[in-house]
DOBASE-484849 format. One record per atom (N, C-alpha, C): atom name; z, y, x. Coordinates in steps of 0.05 Angstrom, whole numbers. Example, Ala and Ser with C-alpha at 12.3 -4.5 7.8 and 13.67 -1.06 7.14 Angstrom:
! DOBASE-484849
  site       w       v       u
     N     156    -114     264
    CA     156     -90     246
     C     156     -66     264
     N     142     -45     257
    CA     143     -21     273
     C     157       1     258
! end
This chain:
! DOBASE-484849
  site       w       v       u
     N    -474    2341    -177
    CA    -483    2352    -202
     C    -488    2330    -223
     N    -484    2310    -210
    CA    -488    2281    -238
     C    -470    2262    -224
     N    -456    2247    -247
    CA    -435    2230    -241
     C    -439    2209    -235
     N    -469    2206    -241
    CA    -486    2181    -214
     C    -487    2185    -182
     N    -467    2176    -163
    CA    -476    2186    -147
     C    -501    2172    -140
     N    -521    2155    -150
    CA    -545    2156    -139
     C    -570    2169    -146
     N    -563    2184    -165
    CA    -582    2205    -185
     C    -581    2231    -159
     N    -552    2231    -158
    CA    -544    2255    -131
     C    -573    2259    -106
     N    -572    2217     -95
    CA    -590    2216     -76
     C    -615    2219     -84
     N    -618    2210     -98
    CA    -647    2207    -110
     C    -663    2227    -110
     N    -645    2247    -125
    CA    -656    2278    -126
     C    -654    2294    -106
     N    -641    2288     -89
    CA    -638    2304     -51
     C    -661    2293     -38
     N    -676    2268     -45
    CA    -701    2254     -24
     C    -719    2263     -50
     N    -719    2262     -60
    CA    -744    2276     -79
     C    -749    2303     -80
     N    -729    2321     -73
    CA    -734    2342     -62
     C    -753    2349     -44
     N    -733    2332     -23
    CA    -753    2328      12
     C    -772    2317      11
     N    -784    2299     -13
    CA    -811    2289     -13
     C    -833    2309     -23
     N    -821    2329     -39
    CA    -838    2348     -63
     C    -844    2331     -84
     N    -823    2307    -100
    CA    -829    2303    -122
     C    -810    2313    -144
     N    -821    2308    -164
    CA    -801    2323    -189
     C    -778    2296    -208
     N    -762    2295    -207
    CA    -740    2288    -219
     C    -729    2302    -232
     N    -727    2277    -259
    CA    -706    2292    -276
     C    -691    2268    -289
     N    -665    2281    -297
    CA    -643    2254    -310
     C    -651    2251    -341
     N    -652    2227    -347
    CA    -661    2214    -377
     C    -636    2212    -390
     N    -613    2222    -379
    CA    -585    2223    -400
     C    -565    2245    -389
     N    -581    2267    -387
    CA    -567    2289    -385
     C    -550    2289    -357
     N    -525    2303    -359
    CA    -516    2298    -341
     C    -502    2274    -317
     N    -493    2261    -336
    CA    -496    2229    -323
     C    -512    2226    -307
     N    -535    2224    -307
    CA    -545    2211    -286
     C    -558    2187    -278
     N    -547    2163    -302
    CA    -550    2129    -294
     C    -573    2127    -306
     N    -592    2152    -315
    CA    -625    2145    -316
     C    -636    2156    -307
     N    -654    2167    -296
    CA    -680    2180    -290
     C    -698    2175    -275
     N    -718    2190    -277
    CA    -745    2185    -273
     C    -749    2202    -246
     N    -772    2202    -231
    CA    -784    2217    -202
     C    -815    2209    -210
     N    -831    2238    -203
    CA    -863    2227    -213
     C    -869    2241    -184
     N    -888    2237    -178
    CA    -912    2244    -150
     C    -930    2243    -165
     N    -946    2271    -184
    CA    -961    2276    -193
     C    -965    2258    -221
     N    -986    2235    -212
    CA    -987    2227    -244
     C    -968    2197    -243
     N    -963    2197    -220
    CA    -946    2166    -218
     C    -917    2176    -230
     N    -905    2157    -237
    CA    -871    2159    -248
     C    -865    2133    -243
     N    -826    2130    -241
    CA    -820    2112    -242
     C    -795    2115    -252
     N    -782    2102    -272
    CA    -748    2102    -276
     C    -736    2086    -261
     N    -713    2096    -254
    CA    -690    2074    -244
     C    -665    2082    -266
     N    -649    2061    -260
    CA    -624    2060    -278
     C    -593    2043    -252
     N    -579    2066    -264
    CA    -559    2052    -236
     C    -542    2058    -257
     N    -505    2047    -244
    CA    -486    2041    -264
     C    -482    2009    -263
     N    -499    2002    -293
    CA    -491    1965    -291
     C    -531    1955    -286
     N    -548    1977    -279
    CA    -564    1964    -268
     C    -566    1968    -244
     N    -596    1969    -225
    CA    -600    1981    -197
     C    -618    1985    -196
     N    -618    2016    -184
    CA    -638    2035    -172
     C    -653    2027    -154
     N    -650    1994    -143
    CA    -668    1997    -112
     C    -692    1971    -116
     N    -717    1983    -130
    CA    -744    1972    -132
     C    -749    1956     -97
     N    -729    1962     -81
    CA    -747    1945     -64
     C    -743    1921     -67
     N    -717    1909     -86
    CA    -703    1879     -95
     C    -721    1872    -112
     N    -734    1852    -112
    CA    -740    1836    -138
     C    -728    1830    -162
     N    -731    1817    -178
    CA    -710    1819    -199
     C    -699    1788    -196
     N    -719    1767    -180
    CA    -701    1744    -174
     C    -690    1740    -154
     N    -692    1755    -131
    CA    -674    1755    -106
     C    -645    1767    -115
     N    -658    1782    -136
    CA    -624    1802    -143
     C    -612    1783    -156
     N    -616    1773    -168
    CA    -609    1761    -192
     C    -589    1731    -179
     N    -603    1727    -151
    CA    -584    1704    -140
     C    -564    1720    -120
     N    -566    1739    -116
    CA    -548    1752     -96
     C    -528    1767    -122
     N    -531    1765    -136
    CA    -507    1775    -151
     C    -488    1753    -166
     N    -495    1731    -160
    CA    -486    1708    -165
     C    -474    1696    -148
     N    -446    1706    -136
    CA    -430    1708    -114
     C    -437    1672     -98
     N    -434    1656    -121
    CA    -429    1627    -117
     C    -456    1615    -117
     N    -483    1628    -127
    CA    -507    1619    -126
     C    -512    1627     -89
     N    -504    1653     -88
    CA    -510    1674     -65
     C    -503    1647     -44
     N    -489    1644     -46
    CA    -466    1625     -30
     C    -478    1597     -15
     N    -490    1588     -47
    CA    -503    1558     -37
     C    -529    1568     -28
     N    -542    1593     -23
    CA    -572    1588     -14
     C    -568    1598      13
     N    -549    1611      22
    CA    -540    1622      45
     C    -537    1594      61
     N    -519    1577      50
    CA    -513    1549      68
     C    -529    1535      67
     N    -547    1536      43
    CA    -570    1512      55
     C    -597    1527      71
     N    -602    1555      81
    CA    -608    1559     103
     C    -598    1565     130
     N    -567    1554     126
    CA    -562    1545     160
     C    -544    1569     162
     N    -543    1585     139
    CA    -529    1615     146
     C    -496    1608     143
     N    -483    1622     171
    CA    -455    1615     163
     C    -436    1626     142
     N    -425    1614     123
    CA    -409    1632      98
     C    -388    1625      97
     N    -372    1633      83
    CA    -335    1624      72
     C    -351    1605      48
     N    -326    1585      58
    CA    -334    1569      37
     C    -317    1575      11
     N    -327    1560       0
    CA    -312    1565     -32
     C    -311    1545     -54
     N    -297    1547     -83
    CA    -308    1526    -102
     C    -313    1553    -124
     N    -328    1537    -143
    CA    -331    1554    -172
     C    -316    1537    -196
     N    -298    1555    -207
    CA    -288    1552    -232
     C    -297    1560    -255
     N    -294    1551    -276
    CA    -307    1569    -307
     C    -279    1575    -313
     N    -271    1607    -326
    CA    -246    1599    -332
     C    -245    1611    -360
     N    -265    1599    -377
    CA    -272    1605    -405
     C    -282    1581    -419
     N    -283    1571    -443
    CA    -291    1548    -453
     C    -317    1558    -461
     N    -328    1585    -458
    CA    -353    1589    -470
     C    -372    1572    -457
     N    -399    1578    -473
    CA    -413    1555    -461
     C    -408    1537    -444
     N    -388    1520    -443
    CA    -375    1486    -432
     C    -404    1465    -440
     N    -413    1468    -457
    CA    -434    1454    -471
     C    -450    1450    -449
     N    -467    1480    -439
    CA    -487    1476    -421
     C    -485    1473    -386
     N    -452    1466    -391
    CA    -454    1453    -358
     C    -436    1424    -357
     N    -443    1415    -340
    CA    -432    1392    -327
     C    -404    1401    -326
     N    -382    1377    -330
    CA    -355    1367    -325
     C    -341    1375    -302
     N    -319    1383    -294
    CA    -303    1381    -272
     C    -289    1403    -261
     N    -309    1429    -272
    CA    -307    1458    -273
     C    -287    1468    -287
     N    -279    1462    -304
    CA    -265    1480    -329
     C    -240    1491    -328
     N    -225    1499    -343
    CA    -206    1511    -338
     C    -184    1501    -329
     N    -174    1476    -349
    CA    -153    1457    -338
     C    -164    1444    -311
     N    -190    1442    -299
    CA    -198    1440    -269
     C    -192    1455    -247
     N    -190    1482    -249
    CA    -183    1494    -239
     C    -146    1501    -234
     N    -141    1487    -259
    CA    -103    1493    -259
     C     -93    1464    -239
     N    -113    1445    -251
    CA    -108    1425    -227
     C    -106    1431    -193
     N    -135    1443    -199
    CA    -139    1450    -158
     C    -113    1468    -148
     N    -100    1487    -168
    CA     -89    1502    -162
     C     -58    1498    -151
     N     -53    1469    -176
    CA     -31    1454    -164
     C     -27    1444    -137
     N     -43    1430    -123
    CA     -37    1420    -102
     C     -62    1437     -81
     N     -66    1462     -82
    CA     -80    1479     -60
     C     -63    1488     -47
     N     -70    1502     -14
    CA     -61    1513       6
     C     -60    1537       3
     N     -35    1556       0
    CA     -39    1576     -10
     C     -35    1596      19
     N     -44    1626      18
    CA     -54    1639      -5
     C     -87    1630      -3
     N     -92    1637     -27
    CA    -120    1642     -34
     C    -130    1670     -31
     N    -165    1669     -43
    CA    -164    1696     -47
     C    -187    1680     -64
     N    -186    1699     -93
    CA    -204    1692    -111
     C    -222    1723    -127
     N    -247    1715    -130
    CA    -262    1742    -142
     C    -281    1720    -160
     N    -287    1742    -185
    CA    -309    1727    -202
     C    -330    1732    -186
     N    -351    1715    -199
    CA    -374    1711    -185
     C    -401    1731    -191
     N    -391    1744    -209
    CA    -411    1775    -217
     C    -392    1800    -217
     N    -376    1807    -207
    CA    -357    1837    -204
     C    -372    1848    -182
     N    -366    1871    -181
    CA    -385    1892    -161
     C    -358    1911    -164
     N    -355    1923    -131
    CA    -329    1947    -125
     C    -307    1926    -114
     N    -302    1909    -116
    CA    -273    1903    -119
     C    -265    1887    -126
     N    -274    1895    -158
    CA    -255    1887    -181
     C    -253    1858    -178
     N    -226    1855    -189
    CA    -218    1820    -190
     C    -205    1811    -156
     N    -221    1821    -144
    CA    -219    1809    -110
     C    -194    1812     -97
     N    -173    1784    -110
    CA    -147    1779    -101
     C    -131    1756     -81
     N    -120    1761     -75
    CA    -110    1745     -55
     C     -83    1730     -78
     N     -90    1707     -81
    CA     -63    1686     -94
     C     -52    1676     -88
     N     -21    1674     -93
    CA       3    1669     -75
     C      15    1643     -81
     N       8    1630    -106
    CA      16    1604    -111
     C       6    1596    -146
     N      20    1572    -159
    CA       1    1563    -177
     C      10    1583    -196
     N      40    1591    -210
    CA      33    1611    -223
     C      24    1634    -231
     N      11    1654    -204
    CA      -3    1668    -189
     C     -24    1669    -195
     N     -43    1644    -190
    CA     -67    1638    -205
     C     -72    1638    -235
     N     -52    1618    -253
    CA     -49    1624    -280
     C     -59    1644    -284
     N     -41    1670    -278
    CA     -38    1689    -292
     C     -61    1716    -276
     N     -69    1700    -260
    CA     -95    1715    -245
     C    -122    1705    -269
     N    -125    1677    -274
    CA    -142    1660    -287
     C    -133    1686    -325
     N    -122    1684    -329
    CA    -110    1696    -358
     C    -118    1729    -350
     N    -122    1743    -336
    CA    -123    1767    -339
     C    -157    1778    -332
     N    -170    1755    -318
    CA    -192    1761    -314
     C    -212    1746    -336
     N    -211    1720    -349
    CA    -222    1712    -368
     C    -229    1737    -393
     N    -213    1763    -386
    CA    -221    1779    -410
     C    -251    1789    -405
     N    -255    1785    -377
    CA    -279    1802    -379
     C    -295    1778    -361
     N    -293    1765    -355
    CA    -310    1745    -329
     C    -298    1722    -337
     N    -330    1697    -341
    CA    -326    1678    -341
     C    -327    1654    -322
     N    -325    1664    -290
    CA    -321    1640    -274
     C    -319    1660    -251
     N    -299    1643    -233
    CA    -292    1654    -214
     C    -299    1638    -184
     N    -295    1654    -160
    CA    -311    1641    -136
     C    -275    1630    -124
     N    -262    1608    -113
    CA    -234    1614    -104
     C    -250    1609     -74
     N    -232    1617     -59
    CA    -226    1622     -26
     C    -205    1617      -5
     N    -215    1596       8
    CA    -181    1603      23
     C    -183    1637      31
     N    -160    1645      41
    CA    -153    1672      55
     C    -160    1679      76
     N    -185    1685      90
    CA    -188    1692     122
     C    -164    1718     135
     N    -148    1711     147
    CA    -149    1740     165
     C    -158    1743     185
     N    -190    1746     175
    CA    -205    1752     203
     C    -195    1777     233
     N    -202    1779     242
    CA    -195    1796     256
     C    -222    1829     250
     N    -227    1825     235
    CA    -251    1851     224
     C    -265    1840     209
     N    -280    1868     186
    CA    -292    1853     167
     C    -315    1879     175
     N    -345    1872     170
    CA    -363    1903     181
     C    -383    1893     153
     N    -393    1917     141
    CA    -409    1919     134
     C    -435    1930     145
     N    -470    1910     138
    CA    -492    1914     154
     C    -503    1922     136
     N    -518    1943     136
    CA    -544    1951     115
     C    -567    1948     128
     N    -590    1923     108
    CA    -607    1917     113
     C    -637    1933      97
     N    -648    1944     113
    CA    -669    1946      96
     C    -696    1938     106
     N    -706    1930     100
    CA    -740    1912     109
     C    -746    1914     136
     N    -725    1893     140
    CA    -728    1872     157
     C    -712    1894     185
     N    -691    1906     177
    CA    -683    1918     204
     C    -651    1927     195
     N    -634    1928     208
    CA    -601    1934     202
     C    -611    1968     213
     N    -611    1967     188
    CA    -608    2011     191
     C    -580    2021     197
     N    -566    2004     190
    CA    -540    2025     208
     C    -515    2006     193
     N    -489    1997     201
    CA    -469    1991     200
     C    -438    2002     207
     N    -415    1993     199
    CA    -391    2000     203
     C    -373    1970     202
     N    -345    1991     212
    CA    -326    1970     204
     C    -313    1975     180
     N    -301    1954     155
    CA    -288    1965     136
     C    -261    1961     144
     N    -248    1980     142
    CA    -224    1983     131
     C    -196    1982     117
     N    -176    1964     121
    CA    -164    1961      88
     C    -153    1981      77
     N    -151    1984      55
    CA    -133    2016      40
     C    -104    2006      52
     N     -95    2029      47
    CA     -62    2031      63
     C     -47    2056      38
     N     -30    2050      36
    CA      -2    2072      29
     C      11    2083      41
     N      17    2105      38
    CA      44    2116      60
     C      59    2129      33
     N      89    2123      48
    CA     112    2117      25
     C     122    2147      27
     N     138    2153      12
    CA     156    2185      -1
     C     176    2178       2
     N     190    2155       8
    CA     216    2159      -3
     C     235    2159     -22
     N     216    2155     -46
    CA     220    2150     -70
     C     210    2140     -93
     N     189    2123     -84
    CA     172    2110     -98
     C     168    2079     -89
     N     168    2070    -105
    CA     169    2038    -105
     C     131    2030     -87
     N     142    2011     -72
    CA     113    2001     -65
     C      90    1992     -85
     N     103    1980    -105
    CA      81    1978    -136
     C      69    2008    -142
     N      90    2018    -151
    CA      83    2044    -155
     C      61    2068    -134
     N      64    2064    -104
    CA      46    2073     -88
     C      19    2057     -88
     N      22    2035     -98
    CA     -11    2020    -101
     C     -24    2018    -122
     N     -10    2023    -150
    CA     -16    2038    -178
     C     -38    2059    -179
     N     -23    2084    -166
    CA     -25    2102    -155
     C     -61    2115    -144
     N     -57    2096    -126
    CA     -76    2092    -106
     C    -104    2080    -120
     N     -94    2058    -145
    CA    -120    2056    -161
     C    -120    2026    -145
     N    -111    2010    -125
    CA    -114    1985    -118
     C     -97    1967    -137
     N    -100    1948    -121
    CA     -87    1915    -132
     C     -66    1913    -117
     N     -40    1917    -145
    CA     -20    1902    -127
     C     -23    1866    -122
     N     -40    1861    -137
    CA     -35    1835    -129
     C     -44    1825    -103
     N     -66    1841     -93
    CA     -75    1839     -64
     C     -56    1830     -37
     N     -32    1834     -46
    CA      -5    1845     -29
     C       7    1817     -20
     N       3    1805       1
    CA      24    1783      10
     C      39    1793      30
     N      61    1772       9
    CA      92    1767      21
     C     103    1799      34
     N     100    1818       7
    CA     113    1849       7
     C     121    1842     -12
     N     149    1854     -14
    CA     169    1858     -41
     C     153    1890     -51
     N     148    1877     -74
    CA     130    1899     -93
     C     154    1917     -99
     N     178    1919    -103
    CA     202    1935    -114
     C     209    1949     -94
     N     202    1946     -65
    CA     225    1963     -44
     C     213    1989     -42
     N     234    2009     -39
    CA     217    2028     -40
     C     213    2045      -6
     N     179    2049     -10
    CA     171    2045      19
     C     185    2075      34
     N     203    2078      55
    CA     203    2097      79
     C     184    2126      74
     N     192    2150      77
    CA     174    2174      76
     C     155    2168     107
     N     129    2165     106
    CA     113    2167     119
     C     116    2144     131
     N     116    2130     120
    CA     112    2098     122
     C      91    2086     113
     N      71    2071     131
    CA      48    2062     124
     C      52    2033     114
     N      34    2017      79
    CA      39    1992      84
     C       6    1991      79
     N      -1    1972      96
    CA     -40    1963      94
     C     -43    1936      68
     N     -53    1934      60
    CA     -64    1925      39
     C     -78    1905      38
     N     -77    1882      37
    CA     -85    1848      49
     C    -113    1852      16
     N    -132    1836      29
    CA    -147    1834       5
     C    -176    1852      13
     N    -181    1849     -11
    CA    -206    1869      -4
     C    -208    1898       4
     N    -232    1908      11
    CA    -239    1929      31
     C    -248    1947      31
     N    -250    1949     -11
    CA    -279    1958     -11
     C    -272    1986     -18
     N    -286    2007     -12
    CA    -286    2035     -13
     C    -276    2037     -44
     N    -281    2033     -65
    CA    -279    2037     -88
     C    -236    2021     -98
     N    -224    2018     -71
    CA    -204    2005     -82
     C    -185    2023     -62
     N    -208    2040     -42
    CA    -183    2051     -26
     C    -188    2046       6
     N    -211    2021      10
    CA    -215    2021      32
     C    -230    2042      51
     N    -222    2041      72
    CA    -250    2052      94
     C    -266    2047     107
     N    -280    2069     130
    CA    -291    2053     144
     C    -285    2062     179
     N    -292    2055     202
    CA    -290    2056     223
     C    -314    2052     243
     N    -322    2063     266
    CA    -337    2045     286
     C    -374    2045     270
     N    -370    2074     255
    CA    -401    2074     243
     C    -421    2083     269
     N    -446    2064     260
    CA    -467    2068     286
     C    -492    2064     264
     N    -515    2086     275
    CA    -542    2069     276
     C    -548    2043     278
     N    -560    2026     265
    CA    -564    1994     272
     C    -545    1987     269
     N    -540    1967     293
    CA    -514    1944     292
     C    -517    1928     316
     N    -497    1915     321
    CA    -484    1907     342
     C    -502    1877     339
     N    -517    1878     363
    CA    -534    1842     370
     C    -525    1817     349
     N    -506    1805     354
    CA    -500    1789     325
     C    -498    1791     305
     N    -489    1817     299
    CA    -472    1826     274
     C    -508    1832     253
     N    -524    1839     274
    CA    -551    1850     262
     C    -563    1823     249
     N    -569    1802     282
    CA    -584    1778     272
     C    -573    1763     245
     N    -544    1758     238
    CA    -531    1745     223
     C    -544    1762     192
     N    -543    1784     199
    CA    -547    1802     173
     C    -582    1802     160
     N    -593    1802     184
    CA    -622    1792     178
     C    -627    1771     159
     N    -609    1751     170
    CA    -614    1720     165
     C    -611    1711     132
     N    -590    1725     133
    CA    -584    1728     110
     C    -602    1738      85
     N    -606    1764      88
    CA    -623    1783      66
     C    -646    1772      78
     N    -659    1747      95
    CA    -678    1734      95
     C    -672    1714      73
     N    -652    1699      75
    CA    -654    1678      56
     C    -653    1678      36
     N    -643    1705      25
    CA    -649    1716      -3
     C    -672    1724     -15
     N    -684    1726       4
    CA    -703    1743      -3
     C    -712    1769      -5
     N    -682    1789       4
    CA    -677    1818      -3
     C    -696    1833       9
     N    -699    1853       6
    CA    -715    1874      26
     C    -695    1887      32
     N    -680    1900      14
    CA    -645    1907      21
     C    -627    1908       6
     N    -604    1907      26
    CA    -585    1883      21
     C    -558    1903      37
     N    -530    1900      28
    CA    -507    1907      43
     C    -498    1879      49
     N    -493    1868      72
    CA    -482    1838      82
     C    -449    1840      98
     N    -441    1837      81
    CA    -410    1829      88
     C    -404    1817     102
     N    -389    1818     131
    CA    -386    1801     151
     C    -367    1797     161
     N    -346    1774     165
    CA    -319    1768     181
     C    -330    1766     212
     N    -311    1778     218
    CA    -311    1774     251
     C    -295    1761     255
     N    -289    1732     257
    CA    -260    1718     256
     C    -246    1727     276
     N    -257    1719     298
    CA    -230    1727     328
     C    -235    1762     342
     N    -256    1777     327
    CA    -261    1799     340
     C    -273    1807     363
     N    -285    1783     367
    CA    -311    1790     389
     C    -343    1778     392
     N    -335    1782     361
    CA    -370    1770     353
     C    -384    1750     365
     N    -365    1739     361
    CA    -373    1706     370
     C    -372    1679     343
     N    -363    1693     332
    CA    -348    1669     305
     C    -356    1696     281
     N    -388    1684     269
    CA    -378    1701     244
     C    -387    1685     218
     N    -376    1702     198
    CA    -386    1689     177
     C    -393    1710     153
     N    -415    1714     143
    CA    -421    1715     113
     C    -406    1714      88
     N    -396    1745      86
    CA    -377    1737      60
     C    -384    1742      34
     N    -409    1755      37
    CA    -425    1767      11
     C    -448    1791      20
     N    -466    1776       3
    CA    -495    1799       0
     C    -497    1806     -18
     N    -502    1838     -23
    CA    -507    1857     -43
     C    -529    1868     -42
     N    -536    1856     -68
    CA    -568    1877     -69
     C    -566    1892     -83
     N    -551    1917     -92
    CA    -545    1937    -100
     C    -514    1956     -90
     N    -525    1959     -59
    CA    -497    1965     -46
     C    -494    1998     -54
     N    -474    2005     -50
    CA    -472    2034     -57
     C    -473    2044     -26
     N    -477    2074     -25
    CA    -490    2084      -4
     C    -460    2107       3
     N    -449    2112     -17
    CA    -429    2125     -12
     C    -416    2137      20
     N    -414    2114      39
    CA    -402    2115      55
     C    -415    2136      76
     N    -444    2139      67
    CA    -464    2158      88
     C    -460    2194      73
     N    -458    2180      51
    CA    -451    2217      43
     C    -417    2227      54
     N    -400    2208      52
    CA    -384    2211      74
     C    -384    2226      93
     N    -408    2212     106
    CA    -405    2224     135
     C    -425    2238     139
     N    -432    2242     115
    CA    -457    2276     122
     C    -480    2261     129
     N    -489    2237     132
    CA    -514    2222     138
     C    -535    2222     123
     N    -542    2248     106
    CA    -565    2254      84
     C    -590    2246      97
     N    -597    2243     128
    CA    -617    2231     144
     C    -627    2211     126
     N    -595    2186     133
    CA    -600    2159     119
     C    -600    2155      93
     N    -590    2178      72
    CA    -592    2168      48
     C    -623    2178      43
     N    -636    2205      57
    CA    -666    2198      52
     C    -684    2180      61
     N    -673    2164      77
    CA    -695    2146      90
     C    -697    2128      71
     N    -668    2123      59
    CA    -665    2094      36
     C    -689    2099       9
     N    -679    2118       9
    CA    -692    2131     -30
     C    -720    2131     -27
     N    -736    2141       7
    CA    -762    2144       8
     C    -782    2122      10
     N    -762    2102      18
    CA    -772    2070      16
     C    -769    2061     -11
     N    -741    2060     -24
    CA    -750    2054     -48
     C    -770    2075     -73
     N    -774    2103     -67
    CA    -803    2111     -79
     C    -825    2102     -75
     N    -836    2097     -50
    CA    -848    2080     -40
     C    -857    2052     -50
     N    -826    2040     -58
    CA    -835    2011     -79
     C    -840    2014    -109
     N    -826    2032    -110
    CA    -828    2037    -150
     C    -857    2050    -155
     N    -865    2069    -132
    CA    -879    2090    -147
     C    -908    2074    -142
     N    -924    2056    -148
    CA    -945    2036    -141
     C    -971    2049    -165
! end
């Protein structure tokens, strides 16, 4: 009934609480308020977040892919490593040398390709590409400077699984495995054209001829990111989480500071022995539970964060 889906949740656990909600922008959704008598509280979701159990400075470094990054490693937490580029001359003034754009065209020259590169503030997806060589980058660097001014680069893991953990105070409430989006071909449509389509990144795509056109009922999987909003799925959903997969995820939305947190995790060889930290979100979308009909979990989430807002 609102094109927020977290206005959706909000208002389904405020129900089950007996409080009253209502949306501050009509049908949209990306405002409103919930009162328990004389208490109220707004949230705002979209390009802010609904979840009062975050601080505003724990969020504030976990959305800073490359800040996220360095406080994870200097508490011992394992991560993909990375470098940060600026790939804008804007404010050059207020940082140090070595970063900049022609820095980055340098590294690009003599790097091990593929990469995989995402700005360091995008949320869904967006940007999160796998690069095939230096002119690749260029024109990766030129298409994202319209909207983002520095990017995180990556070598390419192909881990053997990637799982997402949802943390909330101090316990992994439930996890999965993600997914990569996939196409299946007609027969008459170009592989560009089936990943257009689909709303993904062709650029995601190594070493596929973007022109062939894919086989009727022909699957091609999709190298790159995972994330529900590009096409990915999920698999292997449970209550909690799997002994490592939990502790690593703790450790993490410990070192942030989060109360909750979505923690992105490589499984390199696939038996949870080797993992690593690919990103913490402190404004994860919940989507994946209305999926699967888990309105349980999306009230337990909303009742904790009423709980924080409503003071």
């Amino acid at each position: 009934m609102f094109k927020s889906a977290q206005a959706r949740y909000a208002a389904y656990a405020a129900e089950r609480c007996g409080y009253a909600f209502r949306s501050l922008d009509g049908e949209d959704g990306y405002l409103f308020e919930v009162r328990d008598g004389a208490r109220v509280a707004a949230f705002a979701t979209g390009a802010g977040t609904p979840y009062a159990l975050n601080d505003a400075r724990a969020a504030s470094i976990a959305r800073d892919k490359a800040f996220c990054a360095e406080v994870l490693r200097g508490a011992g937490v394992p991560v993909v490593p990375g470098k940060v580029f600026f790939i804008t001359k804007r404010w050059a003034e207020m940082r140090s040398p070595g970063r900049e754009p022609e820095d980055a065209q340098a590294f690009a020259e003599a790097a091990d390709y593929p990469l995989f590169c995402k700005p360091i503030s995008a949320s869904s997806g967006q940007f999160a590409e796998v690069v095939t060589g230096p002119p690749h980058f260029a024109d990766y660097m030129a298409r994202v400077a319209q909207d983002h001014f520095a990017i995180l680069v990556q070598p390419y893991f192909r881990a053997a699984a990637e799982y997402r953990v949802f943390v909330m105070n101090g316990q992994a409430l439930f996890s999965y495995r993600k997914t990569p989006p996939c196409v299946i071909g007609d027969g008459e449509s170009t592989l560009r054209a089936l990943i257009e389509r689909q709303g993904a990144s062709f650029a995601s795509m190594v070493e596929q001829d973007l022109d062939a056109i894919v086989p009727r009922g022909e699957g091609r999987t999709l190298a790159g990111a995972a994330n529900r909003a590009l096409g990915g799925g999920s698999d292997l959903f449970r209550d909690g989480a799997p002994a490592p997969l939990a502790a690593l995820a703790l450790a993490a939305a410990k070192a942030i500071d989060l109360q909750l947190a979505g923690v992105d995790i490589f499984d390199v060889r696939g038996d949870q022995a080797e993992l690593m930290v690919i990103e913490v979100n402190s404004n994860p979308m919940i989507a994946t539970l209305e999926d699967r009909n888990r309105w349980d979990l999306i009230e337990r989430i909303w009742r904790a964060n009423f709980d924080a807002a409503l003071r």
